[in-house]
Each structure stands twice: as structure tokens, then as C-alpha cells.
C-alpha positions in Angstrom: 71.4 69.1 123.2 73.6 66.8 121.4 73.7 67.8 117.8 74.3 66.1 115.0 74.8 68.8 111.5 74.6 67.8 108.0 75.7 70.0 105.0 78.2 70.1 102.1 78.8 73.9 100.2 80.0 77.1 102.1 76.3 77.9 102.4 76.0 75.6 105.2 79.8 76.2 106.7 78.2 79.8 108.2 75.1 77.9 109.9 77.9 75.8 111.6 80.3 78.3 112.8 77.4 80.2 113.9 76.2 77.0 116.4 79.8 76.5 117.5 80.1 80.2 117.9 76.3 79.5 119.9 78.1 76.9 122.0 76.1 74.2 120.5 77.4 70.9 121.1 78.2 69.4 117.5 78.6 65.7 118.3 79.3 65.0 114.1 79.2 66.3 111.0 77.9 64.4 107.7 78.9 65.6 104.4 79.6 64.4 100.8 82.2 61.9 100.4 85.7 63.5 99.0 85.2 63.7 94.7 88.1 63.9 92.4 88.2 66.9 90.4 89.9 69.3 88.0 92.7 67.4 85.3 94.9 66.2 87.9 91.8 64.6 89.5 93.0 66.0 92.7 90.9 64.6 95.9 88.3 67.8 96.6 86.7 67.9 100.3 83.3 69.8 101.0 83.6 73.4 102.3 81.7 71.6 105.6 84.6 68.9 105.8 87.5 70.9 105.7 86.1 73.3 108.4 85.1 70.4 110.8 88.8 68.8 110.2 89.9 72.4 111.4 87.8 72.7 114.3 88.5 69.0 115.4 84.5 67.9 114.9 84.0 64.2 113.5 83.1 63.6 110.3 81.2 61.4 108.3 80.7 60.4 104.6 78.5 58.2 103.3 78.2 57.0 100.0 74.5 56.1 100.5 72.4 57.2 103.5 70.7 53.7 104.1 73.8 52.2 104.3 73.5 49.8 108.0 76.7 50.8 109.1 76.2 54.5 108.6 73.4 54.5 110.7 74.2 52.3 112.3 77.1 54.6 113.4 74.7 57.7 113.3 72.4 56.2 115.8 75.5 55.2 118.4 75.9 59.1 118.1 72.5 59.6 120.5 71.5 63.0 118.9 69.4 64.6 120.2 68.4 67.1 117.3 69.6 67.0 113.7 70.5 70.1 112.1 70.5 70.0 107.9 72.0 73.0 105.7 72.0 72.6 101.8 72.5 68.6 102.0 70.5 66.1 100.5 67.6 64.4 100.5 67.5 62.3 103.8 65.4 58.8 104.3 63.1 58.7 106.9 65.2 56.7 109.3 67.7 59.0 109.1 65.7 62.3 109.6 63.4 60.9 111.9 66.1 59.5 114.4 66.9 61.6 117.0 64.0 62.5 119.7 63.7 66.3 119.1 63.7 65.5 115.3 65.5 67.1 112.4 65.5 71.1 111.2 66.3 72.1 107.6 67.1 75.8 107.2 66.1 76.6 103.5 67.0 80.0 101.7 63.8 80.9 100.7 60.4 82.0 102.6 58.4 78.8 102.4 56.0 77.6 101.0 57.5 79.5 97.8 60.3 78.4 96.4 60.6 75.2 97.2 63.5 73.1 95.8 67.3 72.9 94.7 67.4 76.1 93.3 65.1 78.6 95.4 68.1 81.9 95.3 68.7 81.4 91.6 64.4 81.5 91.3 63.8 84.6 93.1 65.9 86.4 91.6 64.8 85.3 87.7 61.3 85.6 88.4 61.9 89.2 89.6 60.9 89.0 93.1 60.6 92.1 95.0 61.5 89.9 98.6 63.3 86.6 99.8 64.6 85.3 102.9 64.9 82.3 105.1 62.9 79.5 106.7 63.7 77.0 109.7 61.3 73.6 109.7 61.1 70.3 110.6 61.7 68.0 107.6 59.2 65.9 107.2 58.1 62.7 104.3 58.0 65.3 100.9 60.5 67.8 100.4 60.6 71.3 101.7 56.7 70.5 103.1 57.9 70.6 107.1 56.2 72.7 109.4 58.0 76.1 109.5 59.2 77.3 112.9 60.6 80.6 112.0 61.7 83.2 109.0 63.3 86.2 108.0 62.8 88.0 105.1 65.2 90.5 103.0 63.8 93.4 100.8 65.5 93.4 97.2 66.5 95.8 95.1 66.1 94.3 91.9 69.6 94.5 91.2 71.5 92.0 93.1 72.9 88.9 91.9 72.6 84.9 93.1 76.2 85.4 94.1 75.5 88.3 96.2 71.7 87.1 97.6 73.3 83.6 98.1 76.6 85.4 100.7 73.4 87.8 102.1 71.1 84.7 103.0 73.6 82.9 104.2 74.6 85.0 107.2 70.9 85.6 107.3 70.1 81.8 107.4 73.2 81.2 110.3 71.4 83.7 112.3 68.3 82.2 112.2 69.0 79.0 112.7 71.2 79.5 116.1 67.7 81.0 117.2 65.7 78.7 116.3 68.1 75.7 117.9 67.9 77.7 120.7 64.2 77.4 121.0 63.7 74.0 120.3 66.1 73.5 123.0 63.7 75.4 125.4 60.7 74.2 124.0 59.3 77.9 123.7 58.5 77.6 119.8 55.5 77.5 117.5 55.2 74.9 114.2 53.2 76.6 111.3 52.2 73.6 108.7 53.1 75.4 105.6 49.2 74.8 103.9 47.9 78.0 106.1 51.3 79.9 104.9 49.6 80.4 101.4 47.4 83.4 101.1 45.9 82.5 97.6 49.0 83.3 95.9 50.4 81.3 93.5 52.6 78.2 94.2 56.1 78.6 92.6 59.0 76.4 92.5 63.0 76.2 92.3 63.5 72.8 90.4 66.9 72.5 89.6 68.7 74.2 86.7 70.0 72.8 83.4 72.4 74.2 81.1 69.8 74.7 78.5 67.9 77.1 81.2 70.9 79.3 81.0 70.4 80.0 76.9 69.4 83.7 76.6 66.0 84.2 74.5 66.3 87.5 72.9 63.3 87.4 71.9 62.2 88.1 75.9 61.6 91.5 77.6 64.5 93.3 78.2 63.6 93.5 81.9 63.0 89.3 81.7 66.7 88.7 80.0 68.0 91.4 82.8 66.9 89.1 85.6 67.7 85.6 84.3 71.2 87.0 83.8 71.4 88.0 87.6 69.8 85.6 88.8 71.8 83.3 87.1 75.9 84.8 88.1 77.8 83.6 88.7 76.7 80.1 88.5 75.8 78.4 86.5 75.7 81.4 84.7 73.4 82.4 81.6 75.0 82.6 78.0 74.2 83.2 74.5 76.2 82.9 71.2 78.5 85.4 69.7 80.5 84.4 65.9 79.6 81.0 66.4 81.0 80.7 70.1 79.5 80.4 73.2 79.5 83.8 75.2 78.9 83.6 79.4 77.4 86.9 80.4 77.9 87.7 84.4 76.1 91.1 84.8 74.7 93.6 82.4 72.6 96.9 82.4 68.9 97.3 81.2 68.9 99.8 78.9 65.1 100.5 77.6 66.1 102.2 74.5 63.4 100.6 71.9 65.6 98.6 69.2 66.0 99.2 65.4 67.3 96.0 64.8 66.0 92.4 65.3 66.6 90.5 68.9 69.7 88.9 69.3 71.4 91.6 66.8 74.1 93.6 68.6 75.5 97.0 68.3 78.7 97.8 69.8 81.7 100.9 69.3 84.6 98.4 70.0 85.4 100.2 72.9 83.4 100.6 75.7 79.7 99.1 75.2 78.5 95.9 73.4 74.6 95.6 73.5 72.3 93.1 72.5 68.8 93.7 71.0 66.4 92.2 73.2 62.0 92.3 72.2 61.8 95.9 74.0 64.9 97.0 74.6 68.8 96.6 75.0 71.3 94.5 77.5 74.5 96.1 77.8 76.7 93.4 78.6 79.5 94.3 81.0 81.2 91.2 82.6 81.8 88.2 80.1 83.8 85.5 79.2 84.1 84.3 75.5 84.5 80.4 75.1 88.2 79.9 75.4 89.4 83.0 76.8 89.0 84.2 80.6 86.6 86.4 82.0 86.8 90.1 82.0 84.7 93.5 81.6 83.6 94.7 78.7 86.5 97.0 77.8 89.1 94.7 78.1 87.0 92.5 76.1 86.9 94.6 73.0 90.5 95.8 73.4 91.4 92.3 72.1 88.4 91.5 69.5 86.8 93.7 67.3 83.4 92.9 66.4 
């Protein structure tokens, strides 16, 4: 088949490496147009861009995905089959072009956790399992009927970082099998409706900065996950001597607190804990608002609280 792949972030560079790899014929990529960034403003390309200019694939970037000459261009291409990995929203024209339609791989086990945000979600709401999904994209978001999954046991202790790097190898895998079996037509489409077992529906809308405030007021337990599930990006923070304070990772500590949440005890050396409703947080990666991330020691060898 002749494939046409569209993603942007290094989640989606492993999914195409993995159909190269699969001997999939990539006729094009599509990713974000090239953004200036940083001070200097220096031109940035997308993690997909760069490693199609490496492997010699062509690229595309469109400003807007309606534009006539982009699909104009797209449909010149004579896909076959679409392939979409952490892109955006597509119109219906574009997603429902080629003949064997278009396949979304999303990091979560659909029909939970549907949106921007579903790796960050899991983790913050404490789930005790995550995974992968292949589907067809269809008119609403993340509602296509699901073709295959695979799910990954957690421990409770990993972070988005770390669940985001998992799933992603996860997700390449699965979606050079299920290429593979819309290719031979030996597949099955599950509509996502008889998916739900009476659970409830939950959601990964994208995250805002002032999701990331810590409420010490929370269970411990609650203020250990949002923490996790928010490193390392965009990471969750609170306020220490009137600055802001990013924490990457802590330690739950359930030791019941004899002072008020938010209050923090510390030796200056080697531990600096905050009072949550139930227990403690010891912080142990941070960075403090104009100064660079480090662990906890180094941190207090150069303040004292």
C-alpha cells in the first residue's frame, strides 16, 4: 500500500521508523510547519521532519489543512491508507481521502481517555493500567472504531516521561501490525460504544498551567500522582518564599502532619517535605524560579530555608 504518515513530536517519529523498518512504503510525510523558537528565534523543525529529511521521505507542511493546494497535492499522492500519530485534528476531506481510509494510533485504551492529554490523565487519576489503541478516525474525535490494543500494567510509580517513552515503542509496535492487517484485510472494527462496560467515561482535555498548581489541601496519595503524572511536562508546581517552585518527582510519605497543608519541614540538608491533608511529599527533583533544576540536596546546599 501506498502510505501517506502524518505526525509532529518524537512520539510519532518511533511509529514511523517502525513502518520503514516494516518495509512500508511511505509515499509522504505531513507535519507542522517549521516555528521560530528560543531568543534567537532560531527556525525549529518537528521531531517527524527532521527524521524524514534524513531518511530522504517528502515532506509536507501546511499551514491550514483545507488549504486547495495542499490537497490538492495530497490527493496527487494516490494513498492508499493514511497513517496519523499525535498530529492534529484532520477535516473530513483529508482523513477520508484515500480508499482504505485513515488509522490514528492513540496512547490510551479507548474509549477512556480520550483527548490531548490521555498519558498525563492516567497517570493523575491513579490508574492501575494504560496502553494503546489503533482505529479508524472518523467525524468526532478519538470515536473511530478500534481495530486493535495493547495494554501495560502500572506500578503506580512511573512518570508521563517514562509512560510516554514506554507507549511509544508500545504504540510503533502495534501499529506496524495493524497496517499489516488492513493491508491483508484479515482485521476486525470494534465501534467503541460496546467497548464500555458500565464504567465511567473519563477524559484527557488538554492541560493548562493553572492545572499544574499543587492543592495541599489534597490526599497525599492525590498530590503524589498529579506530580508524576505531570514530569516532566508541563510539570506541576507550588510556591516556596514567594517564588514559583517546579517539582519533578517526590516520595509519599504517610506520616500524619502536625502542621497545616502547604507548611513545610525540612533539615537543610537532605529532605524538604510539604504538609499535604494526610500526609507528607518529600520533594526530590526541583527547580526554583530562576535557578536550574536539581535534587534536593544540591538544592538546599545553596538555600537555607
Amino acid at each position: 500500500m501506498r502510505i501517506v504518515f502524518m505526525g509532529t513530536p518524537q512520539f510519532a517519529v518511533a511509529s514511523l521508523d517502525a513502518l520503514i523498518k516494516a518495509g512500508s512504503d511511505i509515499v509522504s510525510v505531513v507535519t507542522a510547519p517549521d516555528k521560530p523558537a528560543g531568543r534567537g528565534q532560531k527556525v525549529n523543525e518537528s521531531a517527524v521532519k527532521q527524521y524524514a529529511v534524513a531518511n530522504g521521505l517528502k515532506v509536507l507542511q501546511p499551514e491550514k489543512l483545507k488549504n486547495p493546494e495542499f490537497l490538492a497535492e495530497l490527493e496527487a499522492l494516490n494513498a492508499d491508507l493514511q497513517v496519523v500519530v499525535a498530529f492534529r485534528m484532520l477535516p473530513e476531506q483529508v482523513w477520508n481521502m484515500p480508499p482504505r481510509g485513515t488509522i490514528n494510533l492513540h496512547a490510551s485504551l479507548l474509549p477512556q481517555y480520550r483527548g490531548a492529554a490521555p498519558i498525563n490523565w492516567v497517570l493523575i487519576n491513579g490508574e492501575k493500567e494504560s496502553g494503546v489503541t489503533t482505529f479508524f478516525l472518523k467525524h468526532e474525535i478519538d470515536t473511530g472504531d478500534v481495530l486493535f490494543t495493547e495494554k501495560v500494567t502500572l506500578k503506580g510509580h512511573e512518570s508521563a516521561g517514562e509512560l510516554h517513552d514506554w507507549l511509544m515503542n508500545k504504540g510503533a509496535g502495534l501499529l506496524v501490525k495493524t497496517v499489516k492487517a488492513v493491508e491483508s484485510g484479515r482485521y476486525h472494527e470494534h465501534p467503541q460504544t460496546q467497548l464500555l462496560t458500565g464504567e465511567e467515561l473519563r477524559h484527557a482535555p488538554k492541560i493548562f498551567k493553572e492545572d499544574c498548581l499543587i492543592d495541599w489541601t489534597q490526599p497525599a496519595q492525590h498530590i503524589y500522582n498529579k506530580i508524576r503524572g505531570l514530569s516532566p511536562v508541563p510539570t506541576a508546581y507550588t510556591e516556596l518564599n514567594g517564588k514559583v517552585l517546579k517539582v519533578y518527582a517526590s516520595v509519599l510519605l504517610p506520616d500524619e502532619p502536625a502542621i497545616q497543608p502547604g507548611g513545610f519541614l525540612t533539615d537543610n540538608k537532605t529532605y524538604l517535605k510539604f504538609a499535604a491533608k494526610d500526609g507528607f511529599i518529600s520533594v526530590t527533583d526541583i527547580q526554583l524560579e530562576g535557578k536550574k533544576r536539581m535534587g534536593i540536596e544540591d538544592f538546599l546546599r545553596g538555600m537555607k530555608l
